[in-house]
TIVEXTOR-303490 format. One record per residue (C-alpha): residue number from 1; x, z, y. Coordinates in nm, 2 decimals. Layout:
<atoms>
    n       u       w       v
  NUM       X       Z       Y
...
</atoms>
This chain:
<atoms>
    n       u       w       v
    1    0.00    0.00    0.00
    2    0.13   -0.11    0.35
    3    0.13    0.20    0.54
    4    0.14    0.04    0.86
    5   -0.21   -0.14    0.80
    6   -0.31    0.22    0.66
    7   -0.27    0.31    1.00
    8   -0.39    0.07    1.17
    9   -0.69    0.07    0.95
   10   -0.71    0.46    1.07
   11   -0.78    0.39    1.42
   12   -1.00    0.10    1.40
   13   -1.18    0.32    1.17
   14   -1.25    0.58    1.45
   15   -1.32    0.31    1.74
   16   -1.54    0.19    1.50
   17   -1.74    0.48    1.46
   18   -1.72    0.64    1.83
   19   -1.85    0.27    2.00
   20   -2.13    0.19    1.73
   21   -2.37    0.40    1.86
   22   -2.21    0.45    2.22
   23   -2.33    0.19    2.45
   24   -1.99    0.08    2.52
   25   -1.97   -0.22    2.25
   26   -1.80   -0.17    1.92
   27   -1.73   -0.52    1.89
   28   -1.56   -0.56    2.20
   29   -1.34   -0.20    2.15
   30   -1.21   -0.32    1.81
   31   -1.13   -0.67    1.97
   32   -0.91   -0.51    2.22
   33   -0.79   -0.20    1.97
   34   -0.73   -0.50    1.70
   35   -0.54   -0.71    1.98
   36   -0.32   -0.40    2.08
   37   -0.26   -0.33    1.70
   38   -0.16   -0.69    1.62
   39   -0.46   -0.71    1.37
   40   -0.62   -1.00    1.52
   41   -0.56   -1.27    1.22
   42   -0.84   -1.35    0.96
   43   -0.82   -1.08    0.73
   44   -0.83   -0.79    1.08
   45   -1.14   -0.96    1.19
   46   -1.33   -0.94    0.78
   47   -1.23   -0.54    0.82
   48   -1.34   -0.50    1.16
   49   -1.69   -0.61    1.05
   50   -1.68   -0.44    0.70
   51   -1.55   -0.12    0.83
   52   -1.92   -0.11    1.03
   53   -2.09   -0.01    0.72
   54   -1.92    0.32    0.73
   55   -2.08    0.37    1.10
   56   -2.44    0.27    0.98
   57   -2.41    0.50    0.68
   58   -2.39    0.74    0.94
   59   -2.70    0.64    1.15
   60   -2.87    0.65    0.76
   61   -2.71    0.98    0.67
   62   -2.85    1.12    1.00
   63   -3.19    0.98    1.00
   64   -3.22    1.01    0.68
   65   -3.56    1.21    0.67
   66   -3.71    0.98    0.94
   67   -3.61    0.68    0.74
   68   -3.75    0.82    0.37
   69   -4.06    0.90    0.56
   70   -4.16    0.53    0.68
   71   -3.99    0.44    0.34
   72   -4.27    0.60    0.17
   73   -4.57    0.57    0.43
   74   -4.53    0.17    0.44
   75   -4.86    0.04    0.32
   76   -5.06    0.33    0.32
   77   -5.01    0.44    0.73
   78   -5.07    0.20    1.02
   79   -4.80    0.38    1.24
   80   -4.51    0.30    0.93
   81   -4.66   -0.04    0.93
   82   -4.66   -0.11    1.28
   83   -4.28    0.05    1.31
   84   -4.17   -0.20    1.00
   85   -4.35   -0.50    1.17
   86   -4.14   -0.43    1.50
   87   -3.84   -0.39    1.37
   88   -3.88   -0.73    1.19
   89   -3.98   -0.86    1.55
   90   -3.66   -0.74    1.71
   91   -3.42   -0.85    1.42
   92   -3.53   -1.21    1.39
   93   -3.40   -1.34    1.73
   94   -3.03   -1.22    1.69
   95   -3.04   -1.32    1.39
   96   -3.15   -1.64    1.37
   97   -2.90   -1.71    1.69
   98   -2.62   -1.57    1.51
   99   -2.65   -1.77    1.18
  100   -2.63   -2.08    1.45
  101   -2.34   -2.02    1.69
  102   -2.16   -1.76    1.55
  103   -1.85   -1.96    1.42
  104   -1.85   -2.06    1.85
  105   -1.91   -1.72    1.94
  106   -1.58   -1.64    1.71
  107   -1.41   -1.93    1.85
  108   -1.47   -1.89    2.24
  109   -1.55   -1.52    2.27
  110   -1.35   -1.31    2.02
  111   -1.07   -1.25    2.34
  112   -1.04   -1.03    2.55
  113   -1.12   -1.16    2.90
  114   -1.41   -1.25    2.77
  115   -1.50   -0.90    2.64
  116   -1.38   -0.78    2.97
  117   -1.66   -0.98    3.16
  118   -1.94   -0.86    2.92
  119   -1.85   -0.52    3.00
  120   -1.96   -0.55    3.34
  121   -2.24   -0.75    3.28
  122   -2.32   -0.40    3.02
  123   -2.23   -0.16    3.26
  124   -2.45   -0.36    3.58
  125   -2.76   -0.32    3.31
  126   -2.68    0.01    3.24
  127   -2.71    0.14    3.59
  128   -2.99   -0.08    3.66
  129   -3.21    0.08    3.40
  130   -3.07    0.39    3.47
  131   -3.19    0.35    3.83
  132   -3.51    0.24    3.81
  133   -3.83    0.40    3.82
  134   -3.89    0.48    3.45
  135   -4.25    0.58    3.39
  136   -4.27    0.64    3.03
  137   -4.58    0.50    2.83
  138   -4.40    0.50    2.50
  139   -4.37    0.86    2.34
  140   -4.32    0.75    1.97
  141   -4.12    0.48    1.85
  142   -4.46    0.41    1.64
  143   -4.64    0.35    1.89
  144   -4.43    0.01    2.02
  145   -4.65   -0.31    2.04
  146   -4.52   -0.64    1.91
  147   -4.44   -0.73    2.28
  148   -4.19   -0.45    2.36
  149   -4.07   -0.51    2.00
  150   -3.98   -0.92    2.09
  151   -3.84   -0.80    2.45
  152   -3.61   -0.61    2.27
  153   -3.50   -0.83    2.00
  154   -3.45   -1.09    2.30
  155   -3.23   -0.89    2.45
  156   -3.04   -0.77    2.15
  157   -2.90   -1.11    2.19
  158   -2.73   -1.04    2.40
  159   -2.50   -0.78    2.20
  160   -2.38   -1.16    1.99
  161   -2.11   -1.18    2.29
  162   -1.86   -0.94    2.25
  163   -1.79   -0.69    2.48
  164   -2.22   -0.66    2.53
  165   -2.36   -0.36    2.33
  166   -2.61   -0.39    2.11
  167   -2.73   -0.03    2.16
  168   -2.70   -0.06    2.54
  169   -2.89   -0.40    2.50
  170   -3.19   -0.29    2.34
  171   -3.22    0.13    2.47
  172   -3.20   -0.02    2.83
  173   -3.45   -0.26    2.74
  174   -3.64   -0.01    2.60
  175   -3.63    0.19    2.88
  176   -3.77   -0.10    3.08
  177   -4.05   -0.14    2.89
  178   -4.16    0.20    2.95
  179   -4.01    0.39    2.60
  180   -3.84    0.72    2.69
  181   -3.49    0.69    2.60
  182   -3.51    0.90    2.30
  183   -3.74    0.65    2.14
  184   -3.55    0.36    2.26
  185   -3.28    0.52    2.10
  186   -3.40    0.58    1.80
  187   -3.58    0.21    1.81
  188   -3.20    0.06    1.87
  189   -3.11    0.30    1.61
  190   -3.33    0.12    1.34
  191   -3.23   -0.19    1.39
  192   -2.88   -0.17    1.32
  193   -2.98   -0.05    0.99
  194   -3.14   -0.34    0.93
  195   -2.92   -0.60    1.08
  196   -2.55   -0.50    0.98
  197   -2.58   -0.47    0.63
  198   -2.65   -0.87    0.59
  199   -2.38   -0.94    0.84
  200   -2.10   -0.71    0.64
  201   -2.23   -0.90    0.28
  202   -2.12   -1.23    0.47
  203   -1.80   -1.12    0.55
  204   -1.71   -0.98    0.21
  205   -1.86   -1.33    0.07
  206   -1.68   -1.50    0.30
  207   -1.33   -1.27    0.20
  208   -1.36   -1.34   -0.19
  209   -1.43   -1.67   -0.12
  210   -1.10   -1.68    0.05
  211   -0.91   -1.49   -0.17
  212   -1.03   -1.75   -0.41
  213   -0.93   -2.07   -0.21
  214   -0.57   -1.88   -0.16
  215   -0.48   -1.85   -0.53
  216   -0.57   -2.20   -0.61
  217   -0.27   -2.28   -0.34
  218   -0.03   -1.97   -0.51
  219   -0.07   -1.79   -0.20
  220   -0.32   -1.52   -0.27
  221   -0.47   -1.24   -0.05
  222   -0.40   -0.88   -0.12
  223   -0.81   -0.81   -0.22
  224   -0.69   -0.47   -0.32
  225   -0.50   -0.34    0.01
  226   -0.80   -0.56    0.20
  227   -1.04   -0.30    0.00
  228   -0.87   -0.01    0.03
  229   -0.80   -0.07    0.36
  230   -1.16   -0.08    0.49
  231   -1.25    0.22    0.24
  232   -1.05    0.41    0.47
  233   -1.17    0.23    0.77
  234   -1.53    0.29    0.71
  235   -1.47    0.63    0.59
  236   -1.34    0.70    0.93
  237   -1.59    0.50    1.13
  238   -1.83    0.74    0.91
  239   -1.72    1.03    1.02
  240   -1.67    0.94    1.37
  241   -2.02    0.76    1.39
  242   -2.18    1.12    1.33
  243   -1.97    1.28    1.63
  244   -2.08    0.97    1.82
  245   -2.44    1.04    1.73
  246   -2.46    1.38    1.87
  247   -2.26    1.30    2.19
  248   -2.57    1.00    2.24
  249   -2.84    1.22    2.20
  250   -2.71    1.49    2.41
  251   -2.57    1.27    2.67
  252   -2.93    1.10    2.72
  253   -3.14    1.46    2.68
  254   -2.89    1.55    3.00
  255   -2.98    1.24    3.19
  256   -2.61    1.13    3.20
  257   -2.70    0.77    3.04
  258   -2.51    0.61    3.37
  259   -2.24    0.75    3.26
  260   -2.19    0.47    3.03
  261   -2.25    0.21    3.27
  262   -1.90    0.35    3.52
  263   -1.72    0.31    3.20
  264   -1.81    0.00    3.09
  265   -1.71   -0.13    3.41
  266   -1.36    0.09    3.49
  267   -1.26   -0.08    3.13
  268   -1.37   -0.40    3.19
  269   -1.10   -0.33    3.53
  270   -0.83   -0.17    3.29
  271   -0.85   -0.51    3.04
  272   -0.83   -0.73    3.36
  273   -0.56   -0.58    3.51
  274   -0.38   -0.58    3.17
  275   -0.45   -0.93    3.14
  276   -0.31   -0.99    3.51
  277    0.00   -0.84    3.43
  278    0.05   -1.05    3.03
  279    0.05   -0.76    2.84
</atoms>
């Protein structure tokens, strides 16, 4: 085992797990991390998206009550139904986009600069939802029509550039729509559960298949470090994810949501200036 990529895996590992839940987006942290690390070529970018199971086994391991509970109403209450349906809603649009363009997301975005500029875009919304009048018609995630469910899968779109949270994306679009930012939370929450799991299974696909294509040509990829590897990443990004969850939920009971916004934008000044200078 190549201790180096041990600990490179390491840190990833806990960027992954503080920034999945943050609004702050992961992808655009483990870009930069994996950039600074030198962990940018093909096999990097396959762990930096397996390692994001860990995070959301976090999100399940928390919830877990919540989630057994609509688990077992589905079908026989019209609140589990309606929760199901919306989450459905809100996955399609990213994910239909992202089967499309995501090989010229990859292509054109996956840099820094680019991550940089998404930041502020994040961290403008942020303060703008944050700064609004927020008249709260939504007390339970349940009780989310289909409209504030398409508003914000539409938005979650956003979160396909890097550097744009997803949970940032969809709990200030929540907000907008009049949810309190506990159930837009919990709302954003959800989905990730239900989107990252098929993203992680293409990556792993897409990792055998290469593994595969690479011993044909006598040069073959290292399938055990790569798993071992992002074992340890996504145990990490596990553990870190459950910190990160108690820092959200506190952070938003205390009305300090716009804290996330000044950050997003003093990094998105930090990766610029960086950039300026070629380092």
């Amino acid at each position: 085992m190549d201790l180096l990529l041990l600990f490179k895996a390491l840190i990833l590992g806990v960027v992954e797990g503080l920034t999945e839940f943050l609004p702050i987006s992961s992808t655009g942290h483990l870009i930069l991390a994996s950039d600074l690390l030198n962990f940018n070529d093909e096999k990097g970018k396959v762990f930096t998206i397996v390692i994001q199971l860990g995070a959301i086994l976090a999100v399940c391991w928390e919830y877990r009550a919540k989630i057994g509970s609509v688990v077992a109403d589905v079908g026989s209450r019209q609140d589990a139904n309606r929760f199901v349906l919306n989450i459905l809603i809100a996955f399609l649009p990213a994910a239909i986009l992202g089967l499309l363009f995501i090989k010229t997301i990859k292509q054109y975005l996956f840099h820094p600069v680019p991550v940089a500029t998404a930041f502020i875009v994040g961290g403008v919304l942020i303060l703008w939802a944050e700064r609004r009048k927020h008249v709260v018609e939504v007390e339970r995630v349940e009780d989310m029509d289909w409209k504030h469910a398409l508003k914000v899968g539409l938005m979650q779109c956003l979160a396909l550039i890097p550097g744009t949270s997803r949970s940032g994306a969809t709990i200030s679009t929540g907000m907008l729509a009049h949810a309190s930012k506990e159930r837009a939370e919990r709302f954003s929450f959800a989905l990730a559960v239900v989107l990252t799991p098929p993203v992680v299974l293409r990556e792993v696909m897409r990792l055998l298949k290469a593994s595969h294509e690479a011993a044909a040509t006598n040069a073959p990829i290292d399938l055990h470090g790569s798993v071992v590897t992002s074992l340890v990443g996504a145990i990490l990004a596990f553990g870190a994810g459950l910190v990160a969850l108690k820092w959200l939920s506190s952070w938003l009971e205390q009305g300090r949501w716009y804290l996330f916004g000044i950050y997003c934008l003093a990094a998105s000044f930090v990766v610029f200036y960086l950039h300026h200078v070629g380092y």
